[in-house]
DRENTORKOL-3810 file (N, C-alpha, C; in nm, 4 decimals):
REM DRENTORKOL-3810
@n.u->11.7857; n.v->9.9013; n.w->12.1774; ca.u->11.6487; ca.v->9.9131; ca.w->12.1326; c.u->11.6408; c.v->10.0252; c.w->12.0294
@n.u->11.5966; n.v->9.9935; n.w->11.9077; ca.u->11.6160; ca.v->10.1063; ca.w->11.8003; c.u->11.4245; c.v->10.1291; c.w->11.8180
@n.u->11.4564; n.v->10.2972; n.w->11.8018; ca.u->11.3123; ca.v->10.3226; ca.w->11.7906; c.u->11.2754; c.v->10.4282; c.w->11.6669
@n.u->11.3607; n.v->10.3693; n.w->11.5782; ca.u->11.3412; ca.v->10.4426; ca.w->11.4585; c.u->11.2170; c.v->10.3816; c.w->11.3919
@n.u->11.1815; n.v->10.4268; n.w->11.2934; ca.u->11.0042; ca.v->10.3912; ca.w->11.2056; c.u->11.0684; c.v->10.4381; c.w->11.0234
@n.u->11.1750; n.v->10.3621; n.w->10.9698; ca.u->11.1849; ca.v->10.4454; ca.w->10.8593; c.u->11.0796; c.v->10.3305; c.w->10.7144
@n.u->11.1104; n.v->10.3925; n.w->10.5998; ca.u->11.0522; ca.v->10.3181; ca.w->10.4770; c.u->11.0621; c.v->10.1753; c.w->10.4874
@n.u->11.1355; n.v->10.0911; n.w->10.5549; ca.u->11.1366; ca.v->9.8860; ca.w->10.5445; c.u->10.9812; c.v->9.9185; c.w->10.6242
@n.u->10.9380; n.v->10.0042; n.w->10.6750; ca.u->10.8143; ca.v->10.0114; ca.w->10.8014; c.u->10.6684; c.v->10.0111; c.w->10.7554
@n.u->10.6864; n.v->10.0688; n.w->10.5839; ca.u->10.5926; ca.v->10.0730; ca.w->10.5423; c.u->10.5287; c.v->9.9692; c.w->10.4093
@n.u->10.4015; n.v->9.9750; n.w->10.4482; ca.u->10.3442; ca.v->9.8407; ca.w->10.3553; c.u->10.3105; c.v->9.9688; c.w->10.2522
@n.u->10.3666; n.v->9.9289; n.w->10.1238; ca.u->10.3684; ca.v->9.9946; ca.w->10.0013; c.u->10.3010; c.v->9.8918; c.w->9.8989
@n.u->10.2782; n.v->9.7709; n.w->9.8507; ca.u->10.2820; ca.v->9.6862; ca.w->9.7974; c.u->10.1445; c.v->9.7092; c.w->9.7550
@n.u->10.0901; n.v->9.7236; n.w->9.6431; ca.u->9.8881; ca.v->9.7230; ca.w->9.6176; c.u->9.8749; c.v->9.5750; c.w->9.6003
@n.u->9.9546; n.v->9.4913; n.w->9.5483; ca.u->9.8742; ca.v->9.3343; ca.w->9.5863; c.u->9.9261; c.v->9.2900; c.w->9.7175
@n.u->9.9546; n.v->9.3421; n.w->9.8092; ca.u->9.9892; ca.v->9.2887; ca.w->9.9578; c.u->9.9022; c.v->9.3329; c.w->10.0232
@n.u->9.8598; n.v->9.4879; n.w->9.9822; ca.u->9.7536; ca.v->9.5790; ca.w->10.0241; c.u->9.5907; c.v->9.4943; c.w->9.9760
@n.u->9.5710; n.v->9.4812; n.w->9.8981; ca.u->9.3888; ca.v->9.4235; ca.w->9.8635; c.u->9.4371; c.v->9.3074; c.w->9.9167
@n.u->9.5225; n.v->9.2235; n.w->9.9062; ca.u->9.5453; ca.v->9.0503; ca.w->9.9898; c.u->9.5001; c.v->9.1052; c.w->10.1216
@n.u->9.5282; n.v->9.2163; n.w->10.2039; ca.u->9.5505; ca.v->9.2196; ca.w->10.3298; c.u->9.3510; c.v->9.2609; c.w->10.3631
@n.u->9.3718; n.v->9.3361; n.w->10.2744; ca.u->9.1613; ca.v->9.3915; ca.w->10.2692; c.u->9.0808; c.v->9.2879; c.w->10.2506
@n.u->9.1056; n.v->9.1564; n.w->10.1731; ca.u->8.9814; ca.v->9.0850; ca.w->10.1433; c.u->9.0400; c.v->8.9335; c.w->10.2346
@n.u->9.1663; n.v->8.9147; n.w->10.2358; ca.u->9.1701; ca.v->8.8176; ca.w->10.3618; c.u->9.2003; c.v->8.7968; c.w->10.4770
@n.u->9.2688; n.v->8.9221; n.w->10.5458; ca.u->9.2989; ca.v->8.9864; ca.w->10.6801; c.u->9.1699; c.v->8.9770; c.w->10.7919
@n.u->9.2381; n.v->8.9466; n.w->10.8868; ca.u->9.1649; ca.v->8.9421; ca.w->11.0447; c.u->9.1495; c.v->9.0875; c.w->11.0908
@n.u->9.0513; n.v->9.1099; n.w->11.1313; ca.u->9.0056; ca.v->9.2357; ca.w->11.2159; c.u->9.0203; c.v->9.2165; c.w->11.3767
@n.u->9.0621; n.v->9.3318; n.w->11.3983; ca.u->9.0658; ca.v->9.3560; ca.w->11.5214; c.u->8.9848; c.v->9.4838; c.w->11.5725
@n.u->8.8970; n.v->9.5056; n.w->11.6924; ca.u->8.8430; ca.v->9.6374; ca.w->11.6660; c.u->8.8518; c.v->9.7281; c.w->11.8253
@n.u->8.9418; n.v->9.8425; n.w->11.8268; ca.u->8.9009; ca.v->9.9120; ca.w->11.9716; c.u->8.9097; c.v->10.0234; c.w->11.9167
@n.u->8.8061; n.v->10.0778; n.w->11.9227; ca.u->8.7339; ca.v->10.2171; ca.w->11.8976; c.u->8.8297; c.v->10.2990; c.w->11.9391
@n.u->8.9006; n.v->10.3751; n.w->11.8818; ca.u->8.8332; ca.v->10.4682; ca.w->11.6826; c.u->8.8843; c.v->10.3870; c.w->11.5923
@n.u->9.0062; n.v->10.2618; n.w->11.6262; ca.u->9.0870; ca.v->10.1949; ca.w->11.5537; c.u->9.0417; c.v->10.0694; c.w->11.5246
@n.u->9.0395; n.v->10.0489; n.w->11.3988; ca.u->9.0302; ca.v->9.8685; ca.w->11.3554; c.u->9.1629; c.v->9.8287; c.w->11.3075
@n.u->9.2245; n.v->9.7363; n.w->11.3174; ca.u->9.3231; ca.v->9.6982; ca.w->11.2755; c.u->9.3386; c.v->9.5205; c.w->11.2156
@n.u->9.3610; n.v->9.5186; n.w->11.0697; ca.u->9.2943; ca.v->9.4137; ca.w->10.9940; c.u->9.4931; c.v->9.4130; c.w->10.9768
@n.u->9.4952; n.v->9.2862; n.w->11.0331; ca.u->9.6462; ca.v->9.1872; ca.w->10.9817; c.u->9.6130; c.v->9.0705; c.w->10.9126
@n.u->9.7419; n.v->9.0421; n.w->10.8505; ca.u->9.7864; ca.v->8.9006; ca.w->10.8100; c.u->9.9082; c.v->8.8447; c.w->10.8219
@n.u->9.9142; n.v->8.7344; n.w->10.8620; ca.u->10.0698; ca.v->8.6534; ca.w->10.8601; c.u->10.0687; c.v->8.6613; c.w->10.6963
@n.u->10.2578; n.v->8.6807; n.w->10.6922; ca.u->10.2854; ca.v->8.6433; ca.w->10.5624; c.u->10.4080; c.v->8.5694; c.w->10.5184
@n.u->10.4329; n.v->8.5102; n.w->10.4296; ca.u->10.5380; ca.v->8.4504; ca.w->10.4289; c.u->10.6428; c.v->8.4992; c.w->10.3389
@n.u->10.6067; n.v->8.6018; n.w->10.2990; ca.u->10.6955; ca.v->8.7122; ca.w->10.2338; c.u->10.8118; c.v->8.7601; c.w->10.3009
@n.u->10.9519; n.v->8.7750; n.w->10.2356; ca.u->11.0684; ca.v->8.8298; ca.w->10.2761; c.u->11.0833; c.v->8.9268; c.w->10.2480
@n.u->11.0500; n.v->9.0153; n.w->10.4691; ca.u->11.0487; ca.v->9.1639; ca.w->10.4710; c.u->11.1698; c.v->9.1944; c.w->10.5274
@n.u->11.2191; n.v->9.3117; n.w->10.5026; ca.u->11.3320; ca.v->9.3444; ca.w->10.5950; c.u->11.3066; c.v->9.3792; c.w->10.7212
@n.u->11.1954; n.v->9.3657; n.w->10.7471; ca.u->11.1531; ca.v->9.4210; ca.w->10.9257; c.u->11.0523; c.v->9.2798; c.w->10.9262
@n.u->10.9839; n.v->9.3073; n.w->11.1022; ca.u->10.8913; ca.v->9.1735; ca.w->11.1276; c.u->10.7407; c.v->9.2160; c.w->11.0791
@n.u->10.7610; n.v->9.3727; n.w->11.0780; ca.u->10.6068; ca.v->9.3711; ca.w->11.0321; c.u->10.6031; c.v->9.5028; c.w->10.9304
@n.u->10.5259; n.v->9.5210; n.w->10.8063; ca.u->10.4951; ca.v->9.6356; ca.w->10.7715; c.u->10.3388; c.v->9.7227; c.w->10.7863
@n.u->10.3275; n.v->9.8150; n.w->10.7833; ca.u->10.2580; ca.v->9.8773; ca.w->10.8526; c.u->10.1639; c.v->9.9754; c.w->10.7267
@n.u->10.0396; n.v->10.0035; n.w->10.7006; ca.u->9.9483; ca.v->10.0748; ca.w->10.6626; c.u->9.8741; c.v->10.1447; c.w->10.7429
@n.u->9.8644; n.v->10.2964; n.w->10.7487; ca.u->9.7935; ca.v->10.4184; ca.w->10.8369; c.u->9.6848; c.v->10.4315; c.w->10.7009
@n.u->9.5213; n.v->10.4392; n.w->10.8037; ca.u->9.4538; ca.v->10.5030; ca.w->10.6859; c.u->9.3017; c.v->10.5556; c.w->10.7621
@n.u->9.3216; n.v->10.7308; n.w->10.6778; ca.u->9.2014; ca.v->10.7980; ca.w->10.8067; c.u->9.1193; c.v->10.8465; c.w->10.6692
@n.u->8.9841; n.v->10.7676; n.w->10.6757; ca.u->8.9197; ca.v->10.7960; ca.w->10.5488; c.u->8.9174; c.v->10.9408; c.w->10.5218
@n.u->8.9125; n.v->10.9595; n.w->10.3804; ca.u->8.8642; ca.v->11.1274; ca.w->10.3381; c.u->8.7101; c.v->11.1840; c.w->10.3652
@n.u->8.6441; n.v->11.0756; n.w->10.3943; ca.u->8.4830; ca.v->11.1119; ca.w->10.3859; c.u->8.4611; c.v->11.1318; c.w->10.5441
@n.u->8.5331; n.v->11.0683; n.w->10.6612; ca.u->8.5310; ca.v->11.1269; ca.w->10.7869; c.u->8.6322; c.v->11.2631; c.w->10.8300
@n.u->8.7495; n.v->11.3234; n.w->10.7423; ca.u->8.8060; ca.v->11.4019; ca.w->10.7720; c.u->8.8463; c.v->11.4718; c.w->10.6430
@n.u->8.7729; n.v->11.5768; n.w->10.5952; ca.u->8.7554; ca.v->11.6615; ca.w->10.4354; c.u->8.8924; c.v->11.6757; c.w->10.4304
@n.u->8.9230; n.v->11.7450; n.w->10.5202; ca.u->9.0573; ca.v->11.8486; ca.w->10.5190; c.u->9.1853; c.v->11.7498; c.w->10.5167
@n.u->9.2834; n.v->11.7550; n.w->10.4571; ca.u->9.3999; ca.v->11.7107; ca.w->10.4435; c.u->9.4466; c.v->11.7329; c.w->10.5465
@n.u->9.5464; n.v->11.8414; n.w->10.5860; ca.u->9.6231; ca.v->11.8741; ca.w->10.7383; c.u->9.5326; c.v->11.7999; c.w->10.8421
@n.u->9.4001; n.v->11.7379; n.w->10.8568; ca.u->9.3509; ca.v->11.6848; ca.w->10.9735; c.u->9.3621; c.v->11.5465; c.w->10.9520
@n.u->9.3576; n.v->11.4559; n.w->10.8594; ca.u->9.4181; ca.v->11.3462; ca.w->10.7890; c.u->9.5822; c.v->11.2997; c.w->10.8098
@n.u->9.6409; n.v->11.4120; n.w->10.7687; ca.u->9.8021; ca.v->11.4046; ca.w->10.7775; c.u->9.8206; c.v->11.4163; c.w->10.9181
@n.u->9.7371; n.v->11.4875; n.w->11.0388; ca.u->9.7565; ca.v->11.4817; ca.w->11.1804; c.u->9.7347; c.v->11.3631; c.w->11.2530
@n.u->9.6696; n.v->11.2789; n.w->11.2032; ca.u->9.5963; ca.v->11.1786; ca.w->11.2688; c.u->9.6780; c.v->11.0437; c.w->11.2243
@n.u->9.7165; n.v->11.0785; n.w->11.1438; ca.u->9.8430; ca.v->10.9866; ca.w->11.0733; c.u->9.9708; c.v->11.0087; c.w->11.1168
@n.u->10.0160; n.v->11.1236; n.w->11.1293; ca.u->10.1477; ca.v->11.1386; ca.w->11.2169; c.u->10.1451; c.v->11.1010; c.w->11.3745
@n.u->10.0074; n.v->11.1436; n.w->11.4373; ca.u->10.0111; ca.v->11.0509; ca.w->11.5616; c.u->10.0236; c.v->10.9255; c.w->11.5633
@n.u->9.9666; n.v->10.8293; n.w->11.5079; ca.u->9.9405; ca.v->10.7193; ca.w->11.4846; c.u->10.1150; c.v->10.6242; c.w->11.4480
@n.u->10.1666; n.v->10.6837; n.w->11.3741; ca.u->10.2893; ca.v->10.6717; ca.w->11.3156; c.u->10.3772; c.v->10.7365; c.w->11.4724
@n.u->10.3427; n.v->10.7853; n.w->11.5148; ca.u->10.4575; ca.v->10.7969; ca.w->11.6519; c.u->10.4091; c.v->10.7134; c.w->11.7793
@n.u->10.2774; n.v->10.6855; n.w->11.7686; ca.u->10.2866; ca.v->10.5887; ca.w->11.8815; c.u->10.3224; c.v->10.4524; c.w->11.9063
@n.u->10.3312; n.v->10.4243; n.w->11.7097; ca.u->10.3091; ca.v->10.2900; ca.w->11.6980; c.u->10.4944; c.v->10.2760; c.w->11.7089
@n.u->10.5637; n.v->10.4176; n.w->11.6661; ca.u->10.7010; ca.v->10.4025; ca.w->11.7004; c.u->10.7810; c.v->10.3889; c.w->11.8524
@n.u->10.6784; n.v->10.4474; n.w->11.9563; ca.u->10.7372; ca.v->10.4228; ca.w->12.0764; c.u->10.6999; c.v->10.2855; c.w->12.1176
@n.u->10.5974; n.v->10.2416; n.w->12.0506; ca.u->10.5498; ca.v->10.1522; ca.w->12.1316; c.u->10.5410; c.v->10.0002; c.w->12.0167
@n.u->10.6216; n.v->9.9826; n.w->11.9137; ca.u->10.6567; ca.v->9.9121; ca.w->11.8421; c.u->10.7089; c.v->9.7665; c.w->11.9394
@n.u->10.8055; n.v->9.7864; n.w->12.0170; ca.u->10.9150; ca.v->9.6717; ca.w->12.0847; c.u->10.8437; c.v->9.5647; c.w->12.1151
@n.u->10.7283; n.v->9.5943; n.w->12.1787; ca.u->10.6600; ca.v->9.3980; ca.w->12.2134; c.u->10.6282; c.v->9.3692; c.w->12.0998
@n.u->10.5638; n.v->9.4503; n.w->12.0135; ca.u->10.5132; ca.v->9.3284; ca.w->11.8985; c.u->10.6157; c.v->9.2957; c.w->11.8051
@n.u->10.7665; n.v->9.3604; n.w->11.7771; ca.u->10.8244; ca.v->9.3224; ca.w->11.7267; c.u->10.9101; c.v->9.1882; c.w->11.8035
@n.u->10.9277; n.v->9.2049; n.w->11.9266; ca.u->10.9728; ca.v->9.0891; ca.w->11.9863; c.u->10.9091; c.v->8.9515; c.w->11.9801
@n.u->10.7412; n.v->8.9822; n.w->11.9696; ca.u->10.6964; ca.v->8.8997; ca.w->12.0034; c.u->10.6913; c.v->8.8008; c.w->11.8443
@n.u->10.6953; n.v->8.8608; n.w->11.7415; ca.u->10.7344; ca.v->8.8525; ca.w->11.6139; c.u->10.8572; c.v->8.7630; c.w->11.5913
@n.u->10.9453; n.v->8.8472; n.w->11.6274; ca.u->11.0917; ca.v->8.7743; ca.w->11.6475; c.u->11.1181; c.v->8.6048; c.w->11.7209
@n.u->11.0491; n.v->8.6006; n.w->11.8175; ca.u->11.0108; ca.v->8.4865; ca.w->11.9107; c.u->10.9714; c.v->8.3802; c.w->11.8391
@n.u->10.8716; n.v->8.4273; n.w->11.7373; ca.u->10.7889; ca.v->8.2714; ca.w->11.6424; c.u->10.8348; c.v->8.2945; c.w->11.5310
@n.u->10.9007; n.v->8.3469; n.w->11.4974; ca.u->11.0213; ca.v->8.3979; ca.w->11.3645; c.u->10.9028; c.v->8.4121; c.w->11.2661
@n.u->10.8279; n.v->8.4987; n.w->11.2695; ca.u->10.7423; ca.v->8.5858; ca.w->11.1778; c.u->10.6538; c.v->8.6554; c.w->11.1226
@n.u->10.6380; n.v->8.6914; n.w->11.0036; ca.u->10.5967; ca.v->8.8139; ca.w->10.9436; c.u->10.4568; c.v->8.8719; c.w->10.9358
@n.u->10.4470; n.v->8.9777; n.w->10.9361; ca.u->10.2928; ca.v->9.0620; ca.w->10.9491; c.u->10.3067; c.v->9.1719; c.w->10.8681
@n.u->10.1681; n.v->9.1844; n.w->10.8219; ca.u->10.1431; ca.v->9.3175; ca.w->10.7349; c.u->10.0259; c.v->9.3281; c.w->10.8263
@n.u->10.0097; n.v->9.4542; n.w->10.8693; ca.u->9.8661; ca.v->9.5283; ca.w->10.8848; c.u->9.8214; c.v->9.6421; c.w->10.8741
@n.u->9.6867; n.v->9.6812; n.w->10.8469; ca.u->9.6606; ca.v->9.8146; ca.w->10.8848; c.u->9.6001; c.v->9.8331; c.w->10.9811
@n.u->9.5977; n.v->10.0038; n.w->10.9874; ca.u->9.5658; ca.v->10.0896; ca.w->11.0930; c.u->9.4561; c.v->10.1408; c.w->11.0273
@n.u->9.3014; n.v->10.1594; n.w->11.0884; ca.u->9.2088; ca.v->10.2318; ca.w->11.0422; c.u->9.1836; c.v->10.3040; c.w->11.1303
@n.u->9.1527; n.v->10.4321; n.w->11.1021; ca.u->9.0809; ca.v->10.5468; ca.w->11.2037; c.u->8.9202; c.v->10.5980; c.w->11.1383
@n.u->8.8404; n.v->10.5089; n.w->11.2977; ca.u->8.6873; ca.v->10.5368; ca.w->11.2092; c.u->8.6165; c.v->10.5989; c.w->11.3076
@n.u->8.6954; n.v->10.7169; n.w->11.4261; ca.u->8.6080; ca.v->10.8043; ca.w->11.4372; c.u->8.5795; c.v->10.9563; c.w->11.3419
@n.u->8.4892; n.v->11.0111; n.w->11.3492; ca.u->8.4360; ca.v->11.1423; ca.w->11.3086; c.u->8.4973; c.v->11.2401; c.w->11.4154
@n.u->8.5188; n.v->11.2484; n.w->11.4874; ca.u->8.6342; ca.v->11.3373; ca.w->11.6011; c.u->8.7317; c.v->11.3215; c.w->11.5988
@n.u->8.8507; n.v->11.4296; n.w->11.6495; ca.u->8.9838; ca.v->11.4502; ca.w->11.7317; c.u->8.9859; c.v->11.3589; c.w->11.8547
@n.u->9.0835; n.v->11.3220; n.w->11.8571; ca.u->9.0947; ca.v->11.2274; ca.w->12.0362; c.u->9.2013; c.v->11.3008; c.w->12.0736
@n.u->9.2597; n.v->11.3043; n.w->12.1780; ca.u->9.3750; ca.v->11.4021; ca.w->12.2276; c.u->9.4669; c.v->11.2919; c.w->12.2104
@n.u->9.6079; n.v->11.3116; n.w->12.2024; ca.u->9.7482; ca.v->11.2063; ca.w->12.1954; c.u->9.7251; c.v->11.1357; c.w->12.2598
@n.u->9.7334; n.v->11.1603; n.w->12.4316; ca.u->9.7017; ca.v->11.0777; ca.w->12.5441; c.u->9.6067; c.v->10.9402; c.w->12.5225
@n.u->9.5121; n.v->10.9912; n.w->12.5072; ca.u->9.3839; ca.v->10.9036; ca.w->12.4962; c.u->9.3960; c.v->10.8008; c.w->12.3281
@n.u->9.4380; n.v->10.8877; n.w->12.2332; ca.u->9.4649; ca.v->10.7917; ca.w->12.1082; c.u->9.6143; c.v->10.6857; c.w->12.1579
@n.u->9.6806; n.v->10.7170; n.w->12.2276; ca.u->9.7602; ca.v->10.6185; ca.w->12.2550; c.u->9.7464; c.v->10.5022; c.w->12.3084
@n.u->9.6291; n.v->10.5667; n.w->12.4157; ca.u->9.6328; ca.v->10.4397; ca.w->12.4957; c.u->9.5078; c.v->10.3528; c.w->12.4379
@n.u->9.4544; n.v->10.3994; n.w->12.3617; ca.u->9.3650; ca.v->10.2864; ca.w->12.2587; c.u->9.4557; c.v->10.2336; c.w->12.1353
@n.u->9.5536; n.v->10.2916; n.w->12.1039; ca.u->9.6546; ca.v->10.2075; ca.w->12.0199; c.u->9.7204; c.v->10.1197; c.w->12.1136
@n.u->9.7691; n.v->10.1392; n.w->12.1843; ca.u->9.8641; ca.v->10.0415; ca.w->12.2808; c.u->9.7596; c.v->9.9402; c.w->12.2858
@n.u->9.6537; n.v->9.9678; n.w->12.3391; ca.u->9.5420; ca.v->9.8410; ca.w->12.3598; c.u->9.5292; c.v->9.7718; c.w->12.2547
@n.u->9.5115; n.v->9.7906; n.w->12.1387; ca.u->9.4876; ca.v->9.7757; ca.w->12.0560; c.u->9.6120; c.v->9.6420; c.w->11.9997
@n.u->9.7456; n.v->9.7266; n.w->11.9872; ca.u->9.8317; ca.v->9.6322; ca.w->11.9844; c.u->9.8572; c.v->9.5457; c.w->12.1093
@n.u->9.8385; n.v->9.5323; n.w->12.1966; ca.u->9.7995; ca.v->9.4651; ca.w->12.2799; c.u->9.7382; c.v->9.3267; c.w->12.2341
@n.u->9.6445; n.v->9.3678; n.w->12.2118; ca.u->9.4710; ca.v->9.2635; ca.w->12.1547; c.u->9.5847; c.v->9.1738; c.w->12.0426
@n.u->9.6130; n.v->9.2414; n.w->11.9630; ca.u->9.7200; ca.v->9.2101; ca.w->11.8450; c.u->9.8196; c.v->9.1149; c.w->11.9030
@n.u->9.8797; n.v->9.1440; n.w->11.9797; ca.u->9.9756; ca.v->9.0377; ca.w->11.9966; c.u->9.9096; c.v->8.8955; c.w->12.0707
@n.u->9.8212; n.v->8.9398; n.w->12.1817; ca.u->9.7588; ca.v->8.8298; ca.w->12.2508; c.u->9.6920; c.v->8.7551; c.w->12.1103
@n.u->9.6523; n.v->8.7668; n.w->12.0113; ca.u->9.5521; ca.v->8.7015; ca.w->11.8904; c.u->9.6897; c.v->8.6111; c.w->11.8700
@n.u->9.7781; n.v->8.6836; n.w->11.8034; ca.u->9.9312; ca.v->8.6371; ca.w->11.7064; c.u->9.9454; c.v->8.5165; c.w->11.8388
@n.u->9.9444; n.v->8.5273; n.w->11.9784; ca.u->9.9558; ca.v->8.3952; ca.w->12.0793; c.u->9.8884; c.v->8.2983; c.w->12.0438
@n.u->9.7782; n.v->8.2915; n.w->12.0256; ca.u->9.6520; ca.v->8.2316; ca.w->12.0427; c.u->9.6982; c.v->8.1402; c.w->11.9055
@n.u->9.7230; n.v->8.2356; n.w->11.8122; ca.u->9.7314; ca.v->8.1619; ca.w->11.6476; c.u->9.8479; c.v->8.0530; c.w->11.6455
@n.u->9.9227; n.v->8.1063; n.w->11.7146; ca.u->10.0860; ca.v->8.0296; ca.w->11.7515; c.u->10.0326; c.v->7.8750; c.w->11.8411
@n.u->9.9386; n.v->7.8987; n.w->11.9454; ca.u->9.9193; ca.v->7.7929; ca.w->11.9707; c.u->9.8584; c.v->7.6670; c.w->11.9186
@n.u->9.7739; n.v->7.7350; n.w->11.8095; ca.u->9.6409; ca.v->7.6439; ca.w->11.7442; c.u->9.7167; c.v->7.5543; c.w->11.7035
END
């Protein structure tokens, strides 16, 4: 089980990025929305990944870059089901990560609304597999 998170991890792309903003599915568990898309693009991983904590809810940079480095480590411990589950229907996802509270959440508590979160995420990616 590799639980590394390096650069194949990240969605860099600005037309993969607005494709993903104006035709992507939402998902929503508070503080996090998380808007995916299947793609049929050849990634070197099953999914790439966008973190984004607006500037107008958090002024300060270092509180931005904190909320993003959590986010980026939970989604690294806790990556393995959705990449499996990925692997299983042989494919690809881009999504982002939005953070739309106005507060700090402690690690604990932001985790376990990310886990849920990807959770929700994979049960949808079922649902789509079956249609």
């Amino acid at each position: 089980m590799d639980f590394s998170f390096g650069k194949e991890y990240k969605l860099c792309s600005l037309k993969q990025i607005d494709y993903l903003f104006k035709e992507g599915k939402k998902i929503k568990e508070y503080p996090l929305t998380i808007i995916y898309s299947p793609t049929e693009l050849v990634l070197t991983t099953h999914f790439q990944l966008l973190i984004s904590v607006p500037k107008r809810l958090f002024k300060k940079a270092h509180d931005r870059n904190y909320i993003k480095r959590c986010v980026k480590e939970i989604v690294r411990k806790n990556k393995y089901e959705l990449e499996m589950q990925l692997q299983t229907n042989n494919k690809k996802l881009i999504f982002a990560i939005v953070y739309t509270s106005k507060e700090h959440l402690a690690f604990p508590i932001l985790e376990q609304k990310l886990v849920k979160a990807i959770a929700k995420l994979t049960l949808q990616l079922n649902q789509n597999d079956k249609n």
